[in-house]
C-alpha positions as CSV (number, residue, x, y, z in Angstrom):
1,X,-181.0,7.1,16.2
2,X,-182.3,5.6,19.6
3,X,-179.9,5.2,22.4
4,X,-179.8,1.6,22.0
5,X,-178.7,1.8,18.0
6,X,-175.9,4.3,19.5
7,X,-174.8,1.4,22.0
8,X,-174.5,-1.2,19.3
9,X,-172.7,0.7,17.1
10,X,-170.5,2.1,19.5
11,X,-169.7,-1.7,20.6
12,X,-169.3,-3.3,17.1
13,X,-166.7,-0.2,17.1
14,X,-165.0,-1.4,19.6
15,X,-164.9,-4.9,19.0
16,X,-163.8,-4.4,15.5
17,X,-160.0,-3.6,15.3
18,X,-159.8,-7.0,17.8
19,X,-162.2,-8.9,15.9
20,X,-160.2,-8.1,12.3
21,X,-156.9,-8.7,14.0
22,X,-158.2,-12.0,14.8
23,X,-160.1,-12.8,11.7
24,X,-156.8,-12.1,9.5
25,X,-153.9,-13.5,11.8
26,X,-155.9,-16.6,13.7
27,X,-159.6,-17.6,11.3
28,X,-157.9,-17.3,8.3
29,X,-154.5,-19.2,8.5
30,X,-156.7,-21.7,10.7
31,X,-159.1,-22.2,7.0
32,X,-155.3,-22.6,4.5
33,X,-155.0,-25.3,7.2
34,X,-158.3,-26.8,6.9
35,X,-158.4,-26.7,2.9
36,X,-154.7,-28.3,3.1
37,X,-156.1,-31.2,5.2
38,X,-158.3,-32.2,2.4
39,X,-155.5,-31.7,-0.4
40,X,-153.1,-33.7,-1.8
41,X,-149.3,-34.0,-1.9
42,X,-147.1,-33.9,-4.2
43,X,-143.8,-36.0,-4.4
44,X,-141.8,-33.2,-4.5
45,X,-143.6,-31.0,-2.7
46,X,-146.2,-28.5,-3.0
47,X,-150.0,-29.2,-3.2
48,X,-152.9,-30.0,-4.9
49,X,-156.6,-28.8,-3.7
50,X,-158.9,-31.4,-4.1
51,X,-161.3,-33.5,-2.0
52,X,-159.0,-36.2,0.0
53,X,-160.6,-37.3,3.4
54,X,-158.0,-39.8,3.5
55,X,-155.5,-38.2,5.0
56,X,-157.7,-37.8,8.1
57,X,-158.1,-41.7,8.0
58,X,-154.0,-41.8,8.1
59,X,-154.1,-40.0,11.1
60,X,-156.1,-43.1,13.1
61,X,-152.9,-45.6,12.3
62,X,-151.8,-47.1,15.2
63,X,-148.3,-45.4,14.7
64,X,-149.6,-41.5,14.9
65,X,-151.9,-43.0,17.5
66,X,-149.6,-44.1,19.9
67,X,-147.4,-40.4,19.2
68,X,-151.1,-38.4,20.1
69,X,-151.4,-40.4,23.1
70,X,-147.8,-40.0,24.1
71,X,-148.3,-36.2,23.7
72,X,-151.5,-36.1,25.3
73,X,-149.9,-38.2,28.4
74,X,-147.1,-35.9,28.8
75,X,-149.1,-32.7,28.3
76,X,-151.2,-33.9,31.2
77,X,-148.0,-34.7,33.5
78,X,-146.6,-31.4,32.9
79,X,-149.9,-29.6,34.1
80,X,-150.3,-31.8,37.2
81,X,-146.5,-31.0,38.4
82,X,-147.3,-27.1,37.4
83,X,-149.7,-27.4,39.2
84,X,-148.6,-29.3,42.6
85,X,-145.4,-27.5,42.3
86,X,-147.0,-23.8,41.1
87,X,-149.7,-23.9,44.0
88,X,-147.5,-24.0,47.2
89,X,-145.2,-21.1,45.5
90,X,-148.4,-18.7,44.6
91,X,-150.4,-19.3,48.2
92,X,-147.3,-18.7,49.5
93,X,-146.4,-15.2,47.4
94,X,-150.2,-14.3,48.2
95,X,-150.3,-14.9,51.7
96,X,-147.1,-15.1,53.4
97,X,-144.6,-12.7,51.1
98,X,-146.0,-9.8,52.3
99,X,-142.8,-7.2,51.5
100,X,-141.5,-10.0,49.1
101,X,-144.4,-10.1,47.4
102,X,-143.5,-8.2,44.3
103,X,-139.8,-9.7,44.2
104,X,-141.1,-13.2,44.3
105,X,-143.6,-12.2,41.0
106,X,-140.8,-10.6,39.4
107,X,-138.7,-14.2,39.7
108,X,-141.7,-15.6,38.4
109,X,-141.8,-13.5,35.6
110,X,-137.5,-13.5,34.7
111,X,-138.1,-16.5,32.4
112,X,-140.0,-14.9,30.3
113,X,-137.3,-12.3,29.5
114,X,-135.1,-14.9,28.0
115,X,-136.4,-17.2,24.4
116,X,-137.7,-20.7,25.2
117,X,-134.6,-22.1,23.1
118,X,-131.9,-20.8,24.8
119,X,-133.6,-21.6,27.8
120,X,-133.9,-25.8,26.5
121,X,-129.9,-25.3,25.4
122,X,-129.0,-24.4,29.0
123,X,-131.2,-27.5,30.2
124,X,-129.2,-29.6,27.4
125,X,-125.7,-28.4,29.6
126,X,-127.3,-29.1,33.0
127,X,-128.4,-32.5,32.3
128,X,-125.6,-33.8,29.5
129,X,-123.4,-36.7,30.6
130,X,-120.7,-33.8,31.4
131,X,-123.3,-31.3,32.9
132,X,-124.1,-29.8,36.7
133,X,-126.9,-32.6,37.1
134,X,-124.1,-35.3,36.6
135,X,-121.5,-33.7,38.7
136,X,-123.5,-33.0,41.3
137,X,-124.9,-36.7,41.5
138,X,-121.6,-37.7,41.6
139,X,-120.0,-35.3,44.5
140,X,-123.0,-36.6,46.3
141,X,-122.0,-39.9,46.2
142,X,-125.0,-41.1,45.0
143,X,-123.8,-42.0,41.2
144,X,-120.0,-43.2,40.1
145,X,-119.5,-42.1,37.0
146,X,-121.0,-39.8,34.4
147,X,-124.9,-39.9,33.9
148,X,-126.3,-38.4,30.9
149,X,-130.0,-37.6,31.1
150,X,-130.3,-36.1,28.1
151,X,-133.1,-37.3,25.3
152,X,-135.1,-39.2,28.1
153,X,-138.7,-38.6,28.7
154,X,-137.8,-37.5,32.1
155,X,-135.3,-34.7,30.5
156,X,-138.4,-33.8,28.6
157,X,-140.6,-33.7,31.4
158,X,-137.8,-31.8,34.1
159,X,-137.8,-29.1,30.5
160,X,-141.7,-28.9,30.1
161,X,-142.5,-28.4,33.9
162,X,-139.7,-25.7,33.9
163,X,-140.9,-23.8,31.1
164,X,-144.6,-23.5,31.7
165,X,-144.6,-23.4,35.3
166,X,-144.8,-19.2,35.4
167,X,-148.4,-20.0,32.9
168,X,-149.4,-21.9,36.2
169,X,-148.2,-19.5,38.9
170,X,-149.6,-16.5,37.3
171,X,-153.2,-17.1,36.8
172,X,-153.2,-19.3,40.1
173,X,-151.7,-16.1,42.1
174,X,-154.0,-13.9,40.3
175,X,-156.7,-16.3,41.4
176,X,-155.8,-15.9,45.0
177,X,-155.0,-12.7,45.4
178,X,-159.3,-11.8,44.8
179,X,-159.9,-14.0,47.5
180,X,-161.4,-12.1,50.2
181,X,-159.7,-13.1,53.4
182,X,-162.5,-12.6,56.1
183,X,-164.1,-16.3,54.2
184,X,-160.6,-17.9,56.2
185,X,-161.0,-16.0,59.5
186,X,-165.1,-17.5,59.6
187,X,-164.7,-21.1,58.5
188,X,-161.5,-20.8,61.8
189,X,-163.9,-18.9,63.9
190,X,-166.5,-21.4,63.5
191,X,-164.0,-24.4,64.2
192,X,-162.0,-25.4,61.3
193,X,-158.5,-25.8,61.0
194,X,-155.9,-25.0,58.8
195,X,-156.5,-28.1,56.4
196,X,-160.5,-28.2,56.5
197,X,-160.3,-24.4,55.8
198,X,-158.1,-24.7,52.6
199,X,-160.1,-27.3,51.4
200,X,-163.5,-26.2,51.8
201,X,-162.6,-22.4,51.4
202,X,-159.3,-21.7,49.9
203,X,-159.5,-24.2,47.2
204,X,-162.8,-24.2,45.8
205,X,-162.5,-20.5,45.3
206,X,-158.9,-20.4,44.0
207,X,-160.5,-23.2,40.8
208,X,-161.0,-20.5,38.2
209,X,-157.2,-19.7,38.6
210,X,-156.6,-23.9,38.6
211,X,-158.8,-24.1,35.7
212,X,-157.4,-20.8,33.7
213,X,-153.2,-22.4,34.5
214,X,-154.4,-26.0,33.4
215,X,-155.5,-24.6,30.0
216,X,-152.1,-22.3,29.6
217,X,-150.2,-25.4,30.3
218,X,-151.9,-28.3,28.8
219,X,-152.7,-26.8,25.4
220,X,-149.3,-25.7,24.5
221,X,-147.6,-28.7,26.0
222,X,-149.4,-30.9,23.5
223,X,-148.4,-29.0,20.7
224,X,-145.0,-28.6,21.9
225,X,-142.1,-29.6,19.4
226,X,-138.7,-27.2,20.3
227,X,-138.2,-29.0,24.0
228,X,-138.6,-32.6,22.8
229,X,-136.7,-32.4,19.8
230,X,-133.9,-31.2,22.0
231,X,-134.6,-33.4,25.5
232,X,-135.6,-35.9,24.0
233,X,-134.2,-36.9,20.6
234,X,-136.0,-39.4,18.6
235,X,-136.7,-41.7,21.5
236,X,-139.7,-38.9,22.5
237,X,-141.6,-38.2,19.7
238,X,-144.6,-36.1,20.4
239,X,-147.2,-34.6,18.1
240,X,-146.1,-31.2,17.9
241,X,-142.8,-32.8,16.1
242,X,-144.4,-35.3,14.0
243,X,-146.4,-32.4,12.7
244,X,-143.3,-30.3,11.7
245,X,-141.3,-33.2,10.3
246,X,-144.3,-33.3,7.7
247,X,-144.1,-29.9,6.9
248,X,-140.6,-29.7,6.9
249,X,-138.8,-32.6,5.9
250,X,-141.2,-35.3,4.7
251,X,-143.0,-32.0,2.7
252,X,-146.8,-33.6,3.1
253,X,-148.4,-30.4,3.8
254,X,-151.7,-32.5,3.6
255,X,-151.0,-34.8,6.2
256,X,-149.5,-32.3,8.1
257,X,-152.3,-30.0,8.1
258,X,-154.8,-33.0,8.7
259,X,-153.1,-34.1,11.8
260,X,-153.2,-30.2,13.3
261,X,-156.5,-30.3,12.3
262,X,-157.0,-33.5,13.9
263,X,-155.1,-32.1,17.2
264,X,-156.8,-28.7,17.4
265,X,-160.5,-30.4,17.4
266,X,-159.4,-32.8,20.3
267,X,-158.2,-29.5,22.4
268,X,-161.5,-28.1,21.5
269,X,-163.3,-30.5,23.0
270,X,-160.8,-31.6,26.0
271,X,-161.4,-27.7,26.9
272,X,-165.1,-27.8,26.7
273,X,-165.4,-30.7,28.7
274,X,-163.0,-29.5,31.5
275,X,-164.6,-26.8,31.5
276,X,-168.1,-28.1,31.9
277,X,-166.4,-30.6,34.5
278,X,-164.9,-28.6,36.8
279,X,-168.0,-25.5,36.7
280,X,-170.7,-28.4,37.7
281,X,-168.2,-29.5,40.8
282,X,-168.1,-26.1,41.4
283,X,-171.7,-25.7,41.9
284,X,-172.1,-28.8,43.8
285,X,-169.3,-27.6,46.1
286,X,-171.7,-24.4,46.8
């Protein structure tokens, strides 16, 4: 066998025990799902595999409409605060730490030691009508009674932001961290300040990291079901929940399947686009 056969087979070995871990845990679950979407229901339950592209027409009533756009909204919010909040923090842990470089990461990183829904249940007691959020407002002067924030789309936006800020840090610090710093001292050498050096070095170099935090944060924040259902109540009804109130409690597997279908197409091609978007600015910028 030639040295190139060798090569191939010594890659398709390599790639295999990812590619079959993928294949059984992520293609197939994903085709149940997209044979479900074309089922049928039944009253009590359970499903029938036929042909039924109707329940992908449901999915375009004005009702799960207005719930996708919602989601989609909010999922975009929560990435643009990530990010204007998650910027500042890793420039500043890349270039200014220094010695408390690796403390700051580590702070970063302590959410992730703790579940998401204990985290959301500890949000519930800050903002509840008898939590810290109130009492502070109110030693503060600035409220006179009790204020409950709970199941408000601002208590699901103060939850989102706090639990997928570290999915923006991370890549963005990461992203920063390759940049070589001698690019700074020229564009300052050669008359630039602080602001016009950022933006015309800093920045642009620093958007795979933007790009790669956007994507962490925005995909999961559509899809997201356990902080709304317990910030927001049924006054902020996003996809994610509508999804597993059909699996769960209404028991229309079909629906349910078409409208995660429905959701994990639009991703696909919000990604691709972004993608697309910010590479050709990219260039340009060059």
């Amino acid at each position: 066998m030639d040295e190139k056969g060798r090569w191939s087979r010594g890659l398709v070995a390599l790639l295999f025990p990812a590619g079959f871990w993928l294949g059984v845990f992520f293609v197939v679950p994903l085709l149940f799902i997209l044979v479900y979407s074309f089922g049928e229901s039944g009253i009590y339950g359970g499903i029938t595999i036929t042909f039924h592209p109707s329940n992908y027409l449901r999915v375009f009533d004005p009702l799960y409409l207005d719930i996708l756009v919602r989601s989609v909204v909010i999922a975009a919010l929560n990435t643009l605060f990530c990010l204007i909040l998650g910027y500042p923090l890793a420039y500043l842990i890349c270039f200014k730490a220094r010695r408390w470089k690796t403390l700051l990461i580590l702070l970063v990183m302590i959410p992730f030691w703790t579940n998401l829904l204990v985290r959301t249940y500890a949000w519930m007691v800050i903002l509840g009508g008898n939590g810290v959020a109130s009492h502070l407002l109110e030693f503060l002067g600035i409220t006179r009674g009790p204020v409950d924030f709970l199941f408000t789309p601002q208590a699901v936006m103060m939850g989102m932001v706090y639990g997928y800020l570290p999915f923006m840090i991370l890549p963005l610090y990461a992203s920063l961290e390759k940049l070589d710093v001698r690019l700074k001292e020229a564009a300052q050498d050669l008359g630039a300040n602080r602001w016009r050096t950022f933006w015309r070095v800093t920045f642009p170099l620093s958007i795979p990291g933007v790009l790669a935090g956007s994507i962490l944060v925005f995909v999961p924040s559509v899809g997201e079901f356990v902080i709304p259902d317990l910030l927001g109540g049924s006054r902020t009804v996003l996809i994610g929940n509508l999804i597993q109130q059909q699996f769960l409690n209404a028991r229309n597997w079909a629906f349910g399947s078409a409208l995660a279908m429905t959701l994990s197409a639009l991703m696909l091609a919000a990604i691709i686009a972004y993608i697309r978007k910010v590479g050709a600015d990219k260039l340009e910028g060059i």
